[in-house]
Every structure is written in structure tokens, then in C-alpha cells.
C-alpha positions, -999 to +999 in steps of 0.1 A: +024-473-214+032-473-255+062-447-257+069-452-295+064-424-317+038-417-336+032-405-373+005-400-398+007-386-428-024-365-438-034-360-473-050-330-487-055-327-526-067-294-535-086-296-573-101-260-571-064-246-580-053-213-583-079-187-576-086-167-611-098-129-611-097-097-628-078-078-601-055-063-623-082-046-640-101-037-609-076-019-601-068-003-633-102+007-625-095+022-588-069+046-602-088+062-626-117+070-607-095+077-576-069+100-601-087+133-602-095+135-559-055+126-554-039+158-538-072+175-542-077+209-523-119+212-518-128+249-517-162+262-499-182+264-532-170+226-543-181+215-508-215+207-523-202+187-552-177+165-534-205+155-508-219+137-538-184+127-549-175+113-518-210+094-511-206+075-547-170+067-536-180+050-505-216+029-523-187+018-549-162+006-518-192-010-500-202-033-532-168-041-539-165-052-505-199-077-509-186-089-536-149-100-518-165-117-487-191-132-512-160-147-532-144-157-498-175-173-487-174-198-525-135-201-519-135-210-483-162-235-484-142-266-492-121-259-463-148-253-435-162-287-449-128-305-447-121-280-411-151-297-398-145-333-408-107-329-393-120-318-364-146-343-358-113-371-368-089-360-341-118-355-312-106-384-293-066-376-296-075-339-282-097-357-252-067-384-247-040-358-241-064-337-220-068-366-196-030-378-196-024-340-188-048-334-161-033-368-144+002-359-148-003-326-133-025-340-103+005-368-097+031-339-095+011-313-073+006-342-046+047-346-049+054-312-045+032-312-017+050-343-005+082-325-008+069-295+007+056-315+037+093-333+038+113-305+038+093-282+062+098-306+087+130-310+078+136-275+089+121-279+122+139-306+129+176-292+121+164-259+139+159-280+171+190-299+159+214-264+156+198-242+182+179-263+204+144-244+218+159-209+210+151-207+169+124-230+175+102-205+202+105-177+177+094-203+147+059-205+164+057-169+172+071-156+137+055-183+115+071-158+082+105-168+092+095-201+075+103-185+041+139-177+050+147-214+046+125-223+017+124-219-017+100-230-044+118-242-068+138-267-047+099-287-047+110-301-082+118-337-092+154-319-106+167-302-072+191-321-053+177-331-019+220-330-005+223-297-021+192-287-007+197-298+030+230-289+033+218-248+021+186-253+049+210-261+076+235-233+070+211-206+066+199-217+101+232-212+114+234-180+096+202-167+113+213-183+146+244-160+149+222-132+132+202-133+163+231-137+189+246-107+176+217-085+179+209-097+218+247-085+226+248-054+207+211-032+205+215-028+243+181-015+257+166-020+224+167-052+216+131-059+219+133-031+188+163-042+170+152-083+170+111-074+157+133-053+127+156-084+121+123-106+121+104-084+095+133-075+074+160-111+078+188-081+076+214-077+108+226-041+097+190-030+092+182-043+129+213-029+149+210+006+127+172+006+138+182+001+176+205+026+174+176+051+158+155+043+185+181+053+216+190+079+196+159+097+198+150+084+231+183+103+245+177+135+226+135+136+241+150+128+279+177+159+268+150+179+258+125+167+286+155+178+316+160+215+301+124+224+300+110+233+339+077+214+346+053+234+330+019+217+346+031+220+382+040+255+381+005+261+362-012+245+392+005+271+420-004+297+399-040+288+393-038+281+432-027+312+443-053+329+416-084+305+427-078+306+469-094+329+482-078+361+500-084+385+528-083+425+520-091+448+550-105+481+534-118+511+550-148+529+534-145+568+538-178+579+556-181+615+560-201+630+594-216+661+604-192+691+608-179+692+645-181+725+661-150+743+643-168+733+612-143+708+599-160+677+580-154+646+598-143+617+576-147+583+593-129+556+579-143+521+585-127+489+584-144+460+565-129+426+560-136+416+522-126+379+509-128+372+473-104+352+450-073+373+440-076+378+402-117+391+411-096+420+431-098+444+401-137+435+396-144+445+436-131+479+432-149+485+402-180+479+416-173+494+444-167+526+427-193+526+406-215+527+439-198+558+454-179+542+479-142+544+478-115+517+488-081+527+505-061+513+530-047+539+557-013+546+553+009+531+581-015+502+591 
């Protein structure tokens, strides 16, 4: 590969000079016609007139304008020649540097990836290394965890591969006793406190979220203990509404008059069964049917 500078010096001689115009007078011109609207207030009455004002105005700024990209047009055309020919000159130093480019950038993706591939199994390996199965068993489960011990830029020719080891092999012993301290210290809840530690890589977020959880489990279980058991005692009393119970009524009948003349009332005993709460409903149909319930006093 030819490494030596390069130079070329490109000559461009210019022989249409400056560009000459009456702009001074043009706008001489401008003022005066523009002098007489400046700070203008348009009554109601003038409205007509300065419709006719104003559309003159603009057919004047539309031909002035023609006549500037007509000039830019006669100006510019020795350049779009010359544009053209440079371009069509340096066509093969633009496709040379596009290919070098889209080489280089090829030749360093596949050593990133390289490096990537290196140092993930680096990582494995110094997991196994430091913690044996432990660390390792919760790599395959918590594939995330991966990004604890990685960073991007340490895929570049510059970053030291010692430097970088060495930081990979202390953050594992870092997480290591991250993890031992949870398993001794979030009690019941380290099922809880280790899934937070996993998601979050922070060992105060973990033990305060185990400590959250048995909170509130203790204050339901408080909660649960003072309150009697609502369903069971529902049950009994739907029981004792739904069985069915035995009432032994008598029916007043009244007889003929006995020789004195005195009516006879003859009470009857019938055995009703009917659910309990249907009680009130019996007597009301018994009443409505002339027959009254009562139980003799004494029996």
C-alpha cells in the first residue's frame, strides 16, 4: 500500500471578472417608489386605491426577480460547465475511497466480533474459574447478566486486553459476594430479593425489596388473625335459614254451642315444616285464609 501524501494543485482562471450592474441605481429606484407607502396608515375609502397600489408593487417585484435568476442563470454557467467537468475528473478518486472505506469497515466489524467472541468466553470461563457452577447456573437462566461484565467500547483495537481482564474478573467477584449477601440476609424472601438483584445488579435495592415484601406479608397475616372467618359463619347461618324446621300449630275451630250455649272452640294441632326464614310468609297466608295460628299457652 502507497502511504505517501498526495497533492495537486488545481487551477481555475476566471476571465469573466467582476460582475457589473446598475444596482445602485435600482435601488435609488426602490426608494422612491417604496417612499410614499413607508409608515402609511390605509383608511376604508383608500382601500380601493391601494389594491391597485399594491398589485403594481408586486408585477414590479416579480420582473425584477426574472430578471436576477435570468442574470444568475448567464453568470453561473461557466461554473456548472467547469462543476460538471470536475466532477466527471475525480469520479474514480470518490469510487477508490468508497471501496478502501467499505473494506476497512468490514475488516474491523469481523475484529470486534472476534473480540466480542474472545472476551465473552472469557467471562464464562473466569465465572467458572471464581465461583465454580454457582454464577455459572444463573448465567444460563439470566442471559441479561452478560451485560454486567461487558462493555462496548472495550471491542476497540485501543482498550487494553490486561486492563480489561483484570475489571471482568473483579466485577465477578463483586457480584459473587453481591449474591452471598442476599441468600444470608432476605430470609424468607430471597427467592424476591435475588429476581430484584438480577433485574436491577443493585444489593441495597434487593435486600430493601425483601424487606417490602415481609413487611406486607406480616401486616395481611395481622390483619387476616383479627377478622373472624367471615364465610364459615355465613354458611351456619344460611344453614340454620335453609334446614327445614318443625312448628306444631293449632287451628282454632269453633263447634256448635253445647247446651249452656257456650261456643266451643276446638283447637287442633297440625305439624307444619317449612324452612325458617318462609315462617313469616306461612302465617301470612294463613291469615289471609281465615285461619289463625297460635300455640297454647303452657304446651
Amino acid at each position: 500500500m502507497n502511504t505517501e501524501e498526495r497533492t495537486f494543485d488545481l487551477a481555475v482562471n476566471s476571465t469573466a471578472g467582476a460582475i457589473a450592474s446598475n444596482i445602485s441605481e435600482l435601488k435609488s429606484y426602490i426608494e422612491s417608489v417604496t417612499q410614499p407607502y413607508i409608515g402609511q396608515v390605509i383608511t376604508e375609502d383608500q382601500a380601493k386605491f391601494a389594491k391597485k397600489d399594491l398589485a403594481s408593487l408586486r408585477k414590479l417585484q416579480t420582473a425584477l426577480e426574472d430578471e436576477r435568476k435570468r442574470a444568475k442563470a448567464i453568470i453561473m454557467a461557466p461554473y456548472s460547465e467547469f462543476e460538471k467537468l470536475y466532477k466527471d475528473a475525480v469520479k474514480s478518486l470518490d469510487d477508490a475511497i468508497a471501496g478502501i472505506d467499505k473494506q476497512v469497515k468490514e475488516i474491523e466489524a469481523n475484529a470486534k466480533a472476534a473480540r466480542e467472541k474472545e472476551l465473552k468466553e472469557f467471562i464464562l470461563k473466569s465465572v467458572y474459574e471464581i465461583t465454580g457452577n454457582k454464577l455459572r447456573r444463573i448465567f444460563d437462566s439470566r442471559q441479561e447478566i452478560m451485560t454486567w461484565f461487558f462493555r462496548p467500547e472495550w471491542l476497540n483495537a485501543s482498550a487494553a486486553r490486561t486492563s480489561v481482564e483484570r475489571t471482568i474478573r473483579e466485577k465477578i467477584v463483586q457480584v459473587a459476594r453481591d449474591i452471598d449477601s442476599v441468600e444470608t440476609s432476605a430470609g424468607a424472601e430471597v427467592a424476591v430479593a435475588l429476581d430484584e438483584y438480577y433485574r436491577t445488579g443493585s444489593l441495597s435495592s434487593a435486600i430493601l425489596k425483601a424487606g417490602e415484601v415481609a413487611r406486607l406479608k406480616q401486616q395481611s397475616c395481622a390483619v387476616t388473625a383479627e377478622q373472624p372467618p367471615a364465610e364459615e359463619h355465613h354458611e351456619e347461618e344460611d344453614s340454620k335459614q335453609v334446614s327445614p324446621v318443625a312448628e306444631r300449630i293449632f287451628f282454632d275451630i269453633p263447634v256448635e254451642p253445647d247446651d249452656k250455649g257456650e261456643l266451643e272452640i276446638l283447637k287442633v294441632p297440625v305439624i307444619l315444616e317449612f324452612p325458617k326464614y318462609k315462617k313469616p310468609l306461612v302465617r301470612e297466608i294463613m291469615t289471609k285464609i281465615g285461619i289463625k295460628m297460635a300455640k297454647p299457652s303452657g304446651k
